[in-house]
N, C-alpha and C positions, 0 to 999 in steps of 0.2 A: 365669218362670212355671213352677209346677209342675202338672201332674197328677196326682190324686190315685188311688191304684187302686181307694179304696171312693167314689168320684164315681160316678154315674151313666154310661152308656154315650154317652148324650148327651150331657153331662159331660165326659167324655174325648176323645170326637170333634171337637168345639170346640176344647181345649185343644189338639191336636195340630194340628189345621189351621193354629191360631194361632201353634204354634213352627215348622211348614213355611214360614207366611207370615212370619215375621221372621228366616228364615233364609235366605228368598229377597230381603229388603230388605239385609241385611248388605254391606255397600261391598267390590267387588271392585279387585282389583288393578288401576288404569290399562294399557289393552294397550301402550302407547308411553309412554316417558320425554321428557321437554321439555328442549330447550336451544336452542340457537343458534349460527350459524358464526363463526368467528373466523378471523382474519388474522395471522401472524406479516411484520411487514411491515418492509421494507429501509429503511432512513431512510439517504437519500443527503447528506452534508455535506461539507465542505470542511477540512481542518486550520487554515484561516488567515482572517485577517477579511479581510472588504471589501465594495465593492458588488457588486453583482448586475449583470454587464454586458450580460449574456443568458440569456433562458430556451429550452430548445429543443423544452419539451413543454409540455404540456395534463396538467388530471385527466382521466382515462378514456382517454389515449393508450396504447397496446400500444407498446411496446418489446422492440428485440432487445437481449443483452446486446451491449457494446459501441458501443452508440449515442449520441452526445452528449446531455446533457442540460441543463446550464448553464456558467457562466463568471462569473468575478468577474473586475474590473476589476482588469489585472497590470503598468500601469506600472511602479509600484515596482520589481517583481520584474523586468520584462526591460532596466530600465535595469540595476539588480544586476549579472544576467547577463550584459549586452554590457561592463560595465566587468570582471569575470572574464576575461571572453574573450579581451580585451586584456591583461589582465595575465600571461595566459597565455603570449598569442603573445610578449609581452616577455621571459617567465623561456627559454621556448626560444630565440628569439635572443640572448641571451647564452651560453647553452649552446652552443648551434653556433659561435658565436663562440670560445667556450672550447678547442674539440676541435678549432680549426685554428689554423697557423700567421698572421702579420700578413699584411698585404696583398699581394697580388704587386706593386704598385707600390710597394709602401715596401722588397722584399725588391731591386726592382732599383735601388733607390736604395744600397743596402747593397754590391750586387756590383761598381755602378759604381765607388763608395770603394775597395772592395778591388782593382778592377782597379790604380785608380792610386795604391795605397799599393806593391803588386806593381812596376808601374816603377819610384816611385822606389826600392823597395828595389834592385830590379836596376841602377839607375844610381850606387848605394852601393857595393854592392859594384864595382861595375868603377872608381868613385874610389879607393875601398881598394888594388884591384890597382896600378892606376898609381900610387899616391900610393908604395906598394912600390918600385916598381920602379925611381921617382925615389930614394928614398933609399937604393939600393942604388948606383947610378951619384951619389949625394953632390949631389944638385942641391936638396932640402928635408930639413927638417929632421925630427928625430923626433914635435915636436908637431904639425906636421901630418898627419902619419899617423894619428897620434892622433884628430885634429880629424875623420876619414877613417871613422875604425871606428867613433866615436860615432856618426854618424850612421847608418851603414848599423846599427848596432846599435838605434836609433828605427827606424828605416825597415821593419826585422824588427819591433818589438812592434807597427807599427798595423799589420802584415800580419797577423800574430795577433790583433787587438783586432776587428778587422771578420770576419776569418774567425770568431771568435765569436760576433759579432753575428748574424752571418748565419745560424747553425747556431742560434741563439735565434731568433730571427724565424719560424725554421720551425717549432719546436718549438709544441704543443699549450699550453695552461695548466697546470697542475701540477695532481697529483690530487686534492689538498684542494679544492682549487677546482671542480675539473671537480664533485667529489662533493656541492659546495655546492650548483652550478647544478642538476644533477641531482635533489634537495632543493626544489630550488626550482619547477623545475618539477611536482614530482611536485605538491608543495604546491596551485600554481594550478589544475592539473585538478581536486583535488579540489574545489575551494573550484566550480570552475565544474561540477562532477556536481551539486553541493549548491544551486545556486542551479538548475540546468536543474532539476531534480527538485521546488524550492520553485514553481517556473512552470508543471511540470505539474498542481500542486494547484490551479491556478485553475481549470483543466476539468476537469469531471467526466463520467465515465462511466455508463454503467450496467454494474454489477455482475454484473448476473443478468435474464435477460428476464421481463418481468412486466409490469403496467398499472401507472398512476401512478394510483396512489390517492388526493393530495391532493398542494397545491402551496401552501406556506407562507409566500414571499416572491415577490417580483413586480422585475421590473428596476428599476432605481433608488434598491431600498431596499437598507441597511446590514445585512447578512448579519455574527453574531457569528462567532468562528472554533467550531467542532464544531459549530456549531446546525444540523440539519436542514433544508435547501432544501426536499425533495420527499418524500415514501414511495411506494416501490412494491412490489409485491405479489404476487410469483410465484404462478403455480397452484401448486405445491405446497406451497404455505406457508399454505393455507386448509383450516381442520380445524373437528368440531363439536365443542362442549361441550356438554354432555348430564348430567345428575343421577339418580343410582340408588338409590333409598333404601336402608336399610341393611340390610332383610330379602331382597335382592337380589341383595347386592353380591356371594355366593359363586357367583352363576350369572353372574357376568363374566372373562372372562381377559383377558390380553395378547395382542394377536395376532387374538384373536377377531374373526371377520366376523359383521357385525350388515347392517339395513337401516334406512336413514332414508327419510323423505320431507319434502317442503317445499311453499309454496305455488308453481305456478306448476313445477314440476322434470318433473312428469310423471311419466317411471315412477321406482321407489325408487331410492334412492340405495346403492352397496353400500360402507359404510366400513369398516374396521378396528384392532378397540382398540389406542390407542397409550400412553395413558396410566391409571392409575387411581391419582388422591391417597391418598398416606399418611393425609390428617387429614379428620376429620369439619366437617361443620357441618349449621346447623340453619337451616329453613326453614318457616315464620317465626322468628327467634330465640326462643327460650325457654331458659326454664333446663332443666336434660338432668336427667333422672330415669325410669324405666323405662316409668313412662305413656306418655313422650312420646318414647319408642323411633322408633314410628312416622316423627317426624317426621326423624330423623338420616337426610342423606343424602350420598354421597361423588362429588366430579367426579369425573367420567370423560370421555375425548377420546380420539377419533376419524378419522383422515384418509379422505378419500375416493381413491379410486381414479383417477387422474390423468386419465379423460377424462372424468370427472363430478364435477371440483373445480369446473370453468370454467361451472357451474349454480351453484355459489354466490355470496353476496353475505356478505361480513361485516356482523352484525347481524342476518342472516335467521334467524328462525324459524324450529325442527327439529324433528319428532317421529322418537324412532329405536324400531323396533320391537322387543320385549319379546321375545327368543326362548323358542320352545317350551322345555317341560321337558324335561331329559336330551339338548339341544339342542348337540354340542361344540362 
C-alpha cells in the first residue's frame, strides 16, 4: 500500500494507520524453539548365543553399575571349562613328574642290586687272591686263575652297570623334555583363561548405572550372539534436540547455556549446547530456494545439567528458550 502525498489528509491518515496495522499483524519470531529429549542408551548383549537362563531386572529398574543383569544358559561352556582344567592338571603332572628323579621305591630296588653286585664283586676279588696264591705254591692251574679274574672282572661291570643306574634314576628328564612339558602346560592354562573368559560371557553386568529402559527377551527364549537383551539408560546419556531456523543459527554457540522447559519439570531446565549439525534440512520438505529460506532449519542438542537430566523422559516434549539479543 502506498500513500500518496497529494491524497487528502484524510487520505493519508488512513493509509498510515493501515501500514501501522499490518505491521503490527506481521508474524514474530517464536519466543522458544521445539524439540524433544533423547536418550543415548547402553544396549547390553552377550558375545555368544544361547538361551536366556535368567533375567535379573525389570523396565523402569534403577541399577548400580556392576549389578547382575542376566545369564544365558552355560552348560556347554562349563563342561569346556572343567575338561581344560583337567587337562591342565594333567600337563602339570607330568611336568613335576619330569623335574624329579623315579621313584624312591624303585631307586631302593636299584641300591639293593648294587649292594649285592658289590659282594659278589668283593668275593671275586678274594677268589682271584687265592686262586694266586694256589698257583704260586703249584696246586691249580693257570686257567683257573683265569677262570678267577673273569669273573671278578663281571662282578666289577654290574657294579658299574647299577651304579649307573642309580645315578639315572635320580636324574630329572632331560631338557628337551622338561622344555616340552613346560610348553605344554603353558599351552592348557591358556586354553583354560579362554574357556573361563568364554563362561564369563554368559553373565552380564551392567556397565554403567542407569534405568533399564526396555527389556527384549524374556527367559526361555533363544538370545542370537551380539543381539541386545536389555537397554539402559544412564542420566547423563539424556539430551534435547531442539531445531533453530536458519535466520538464528549465528546467535548459538558451543558450550552455550540456554533454558528449556517441559510439561510437568516445573522450574526451567538449564542445558548446554553440545552440538550444532553441519547440514541443513527443511521442515516441511520443500525444494530450497531463497523464498523458502525461512523454512531451513539446523539440529541443534543440548545436555542438561546432571541433577535435571533425571526430569527427563526420552520422547518428551521441549521448548528451549530463545535467548535475548547480544545474550553470550
Amino acid at each position: 500500500m502506498f500513500c500518496r502525498a497529494s491524497a487528502p489528509p484524510v487520505a493519508r491518515g488512513l493509509c498510515a494507520a493501515a501500514a501501522l496495522a499490518l505491521a503490527a499483524c506481521s508474524p514474530e519470531p517464536p519466543a522458544t524453539w521445539s524439540g524433544y529429549a533423547v536418550g543415548d542408551f547402553v544396549y547390553v548383549a552377550a558375545p555368544l548365543a544361547g538361551t536366556l537362563e535368567s533375567l535379573e531386572v525389570r523396565a523402569s529398574d534403577t541399577v548400580a553399575r556392576g549389578a547382575p543383569l542376566f545369564e544365558l544358559d552355560a552348560a556347554s561352556e562349563t563342561a569346556a571349562r572343567d575338561e581344560a582344567a583337567a587337562r591342565l592338571q594333567a600337563a602339570q603332572a607330568q611336568q613335576a613328574n619330569l623335574e624329579k628323579g623315579r621313584r624312591a621305591d624303585e631307586q631302593a630296588v636299584i641300591r639293593a642290586q648294587l649292594a649285592q653286585a658289590q659282594v659278589a664283586l668283593a668275593l671275586a676279588q678274594r677268589e682271584v687272591e687265592r686262586q694266586q696264591r694256589l698257583l704260586a705254591q703249584g696246586f691249580v692251574s693257570l686257567a683257573q686263575v683265569d677262570d678267577a679274574s673273569t669273573r671278578q672282572r663281571a662282578a666289577a661291570a654290574r657294579v658299574d652297570e647299577l651304579s649307573a643306574a642309580l645315578r639315572v634314576a635320580q636324574l630329572p628328564a632331560r631338557g628337551d623334555e622338561q622344555q616340552a612339558s613346560r610348553a605344554n602346560v603353558a599351552a592348557a592354562g591358556g586354553a583354560l583363561r579362554l574357556l573361563e573368559r568364554q563362561l564369563e560371557k554368559t553373565r552380564r553386568f551392567a556397565p554403567v548405572a542407569g534405568v533399564v529402559n526396555d527389556v527384549f527377551f524374556r527367559p526361555g527364549e533363544f538370545v542370537p550372539a551380539g543381539q541386545p537383551v536389555l537397554a539402559l539408560l544412564p542420566p547423563g546419556n539424556i539430551k534435547l534436540r531442539f531445531f533453530v531456523p536458519e535466520a538464528e543459527l549465528s546467535g548459538i554457540r558451543l558450550g552455550q547455556s540456554l533454558a528449556a522447559r517441559c510439561d510437568g519439570c516445573g522450574a526451567p531446565l538449564q542445558v548446554r549446547v553440545s552440538h550444532i549439525a553441519g547440514q541443513a534440512e527443511y521442515t516441511p520438505p520443500v525444494i530450497y530456494s531463497n523464498a523458502q529460506r525461512a523454512r531451513l532449519v539446523f539440529m541443534v542438542e543440548a545436555r542438561p545439567e546432571p541433577a535435571d537430566a533425571v526430569r527427563l523422559h526420552p520422547g518428551q516434549p521441549v521448548d528451549v528458550e530463545r535467548p535475548a539479543a547480544g545474550t553470550p
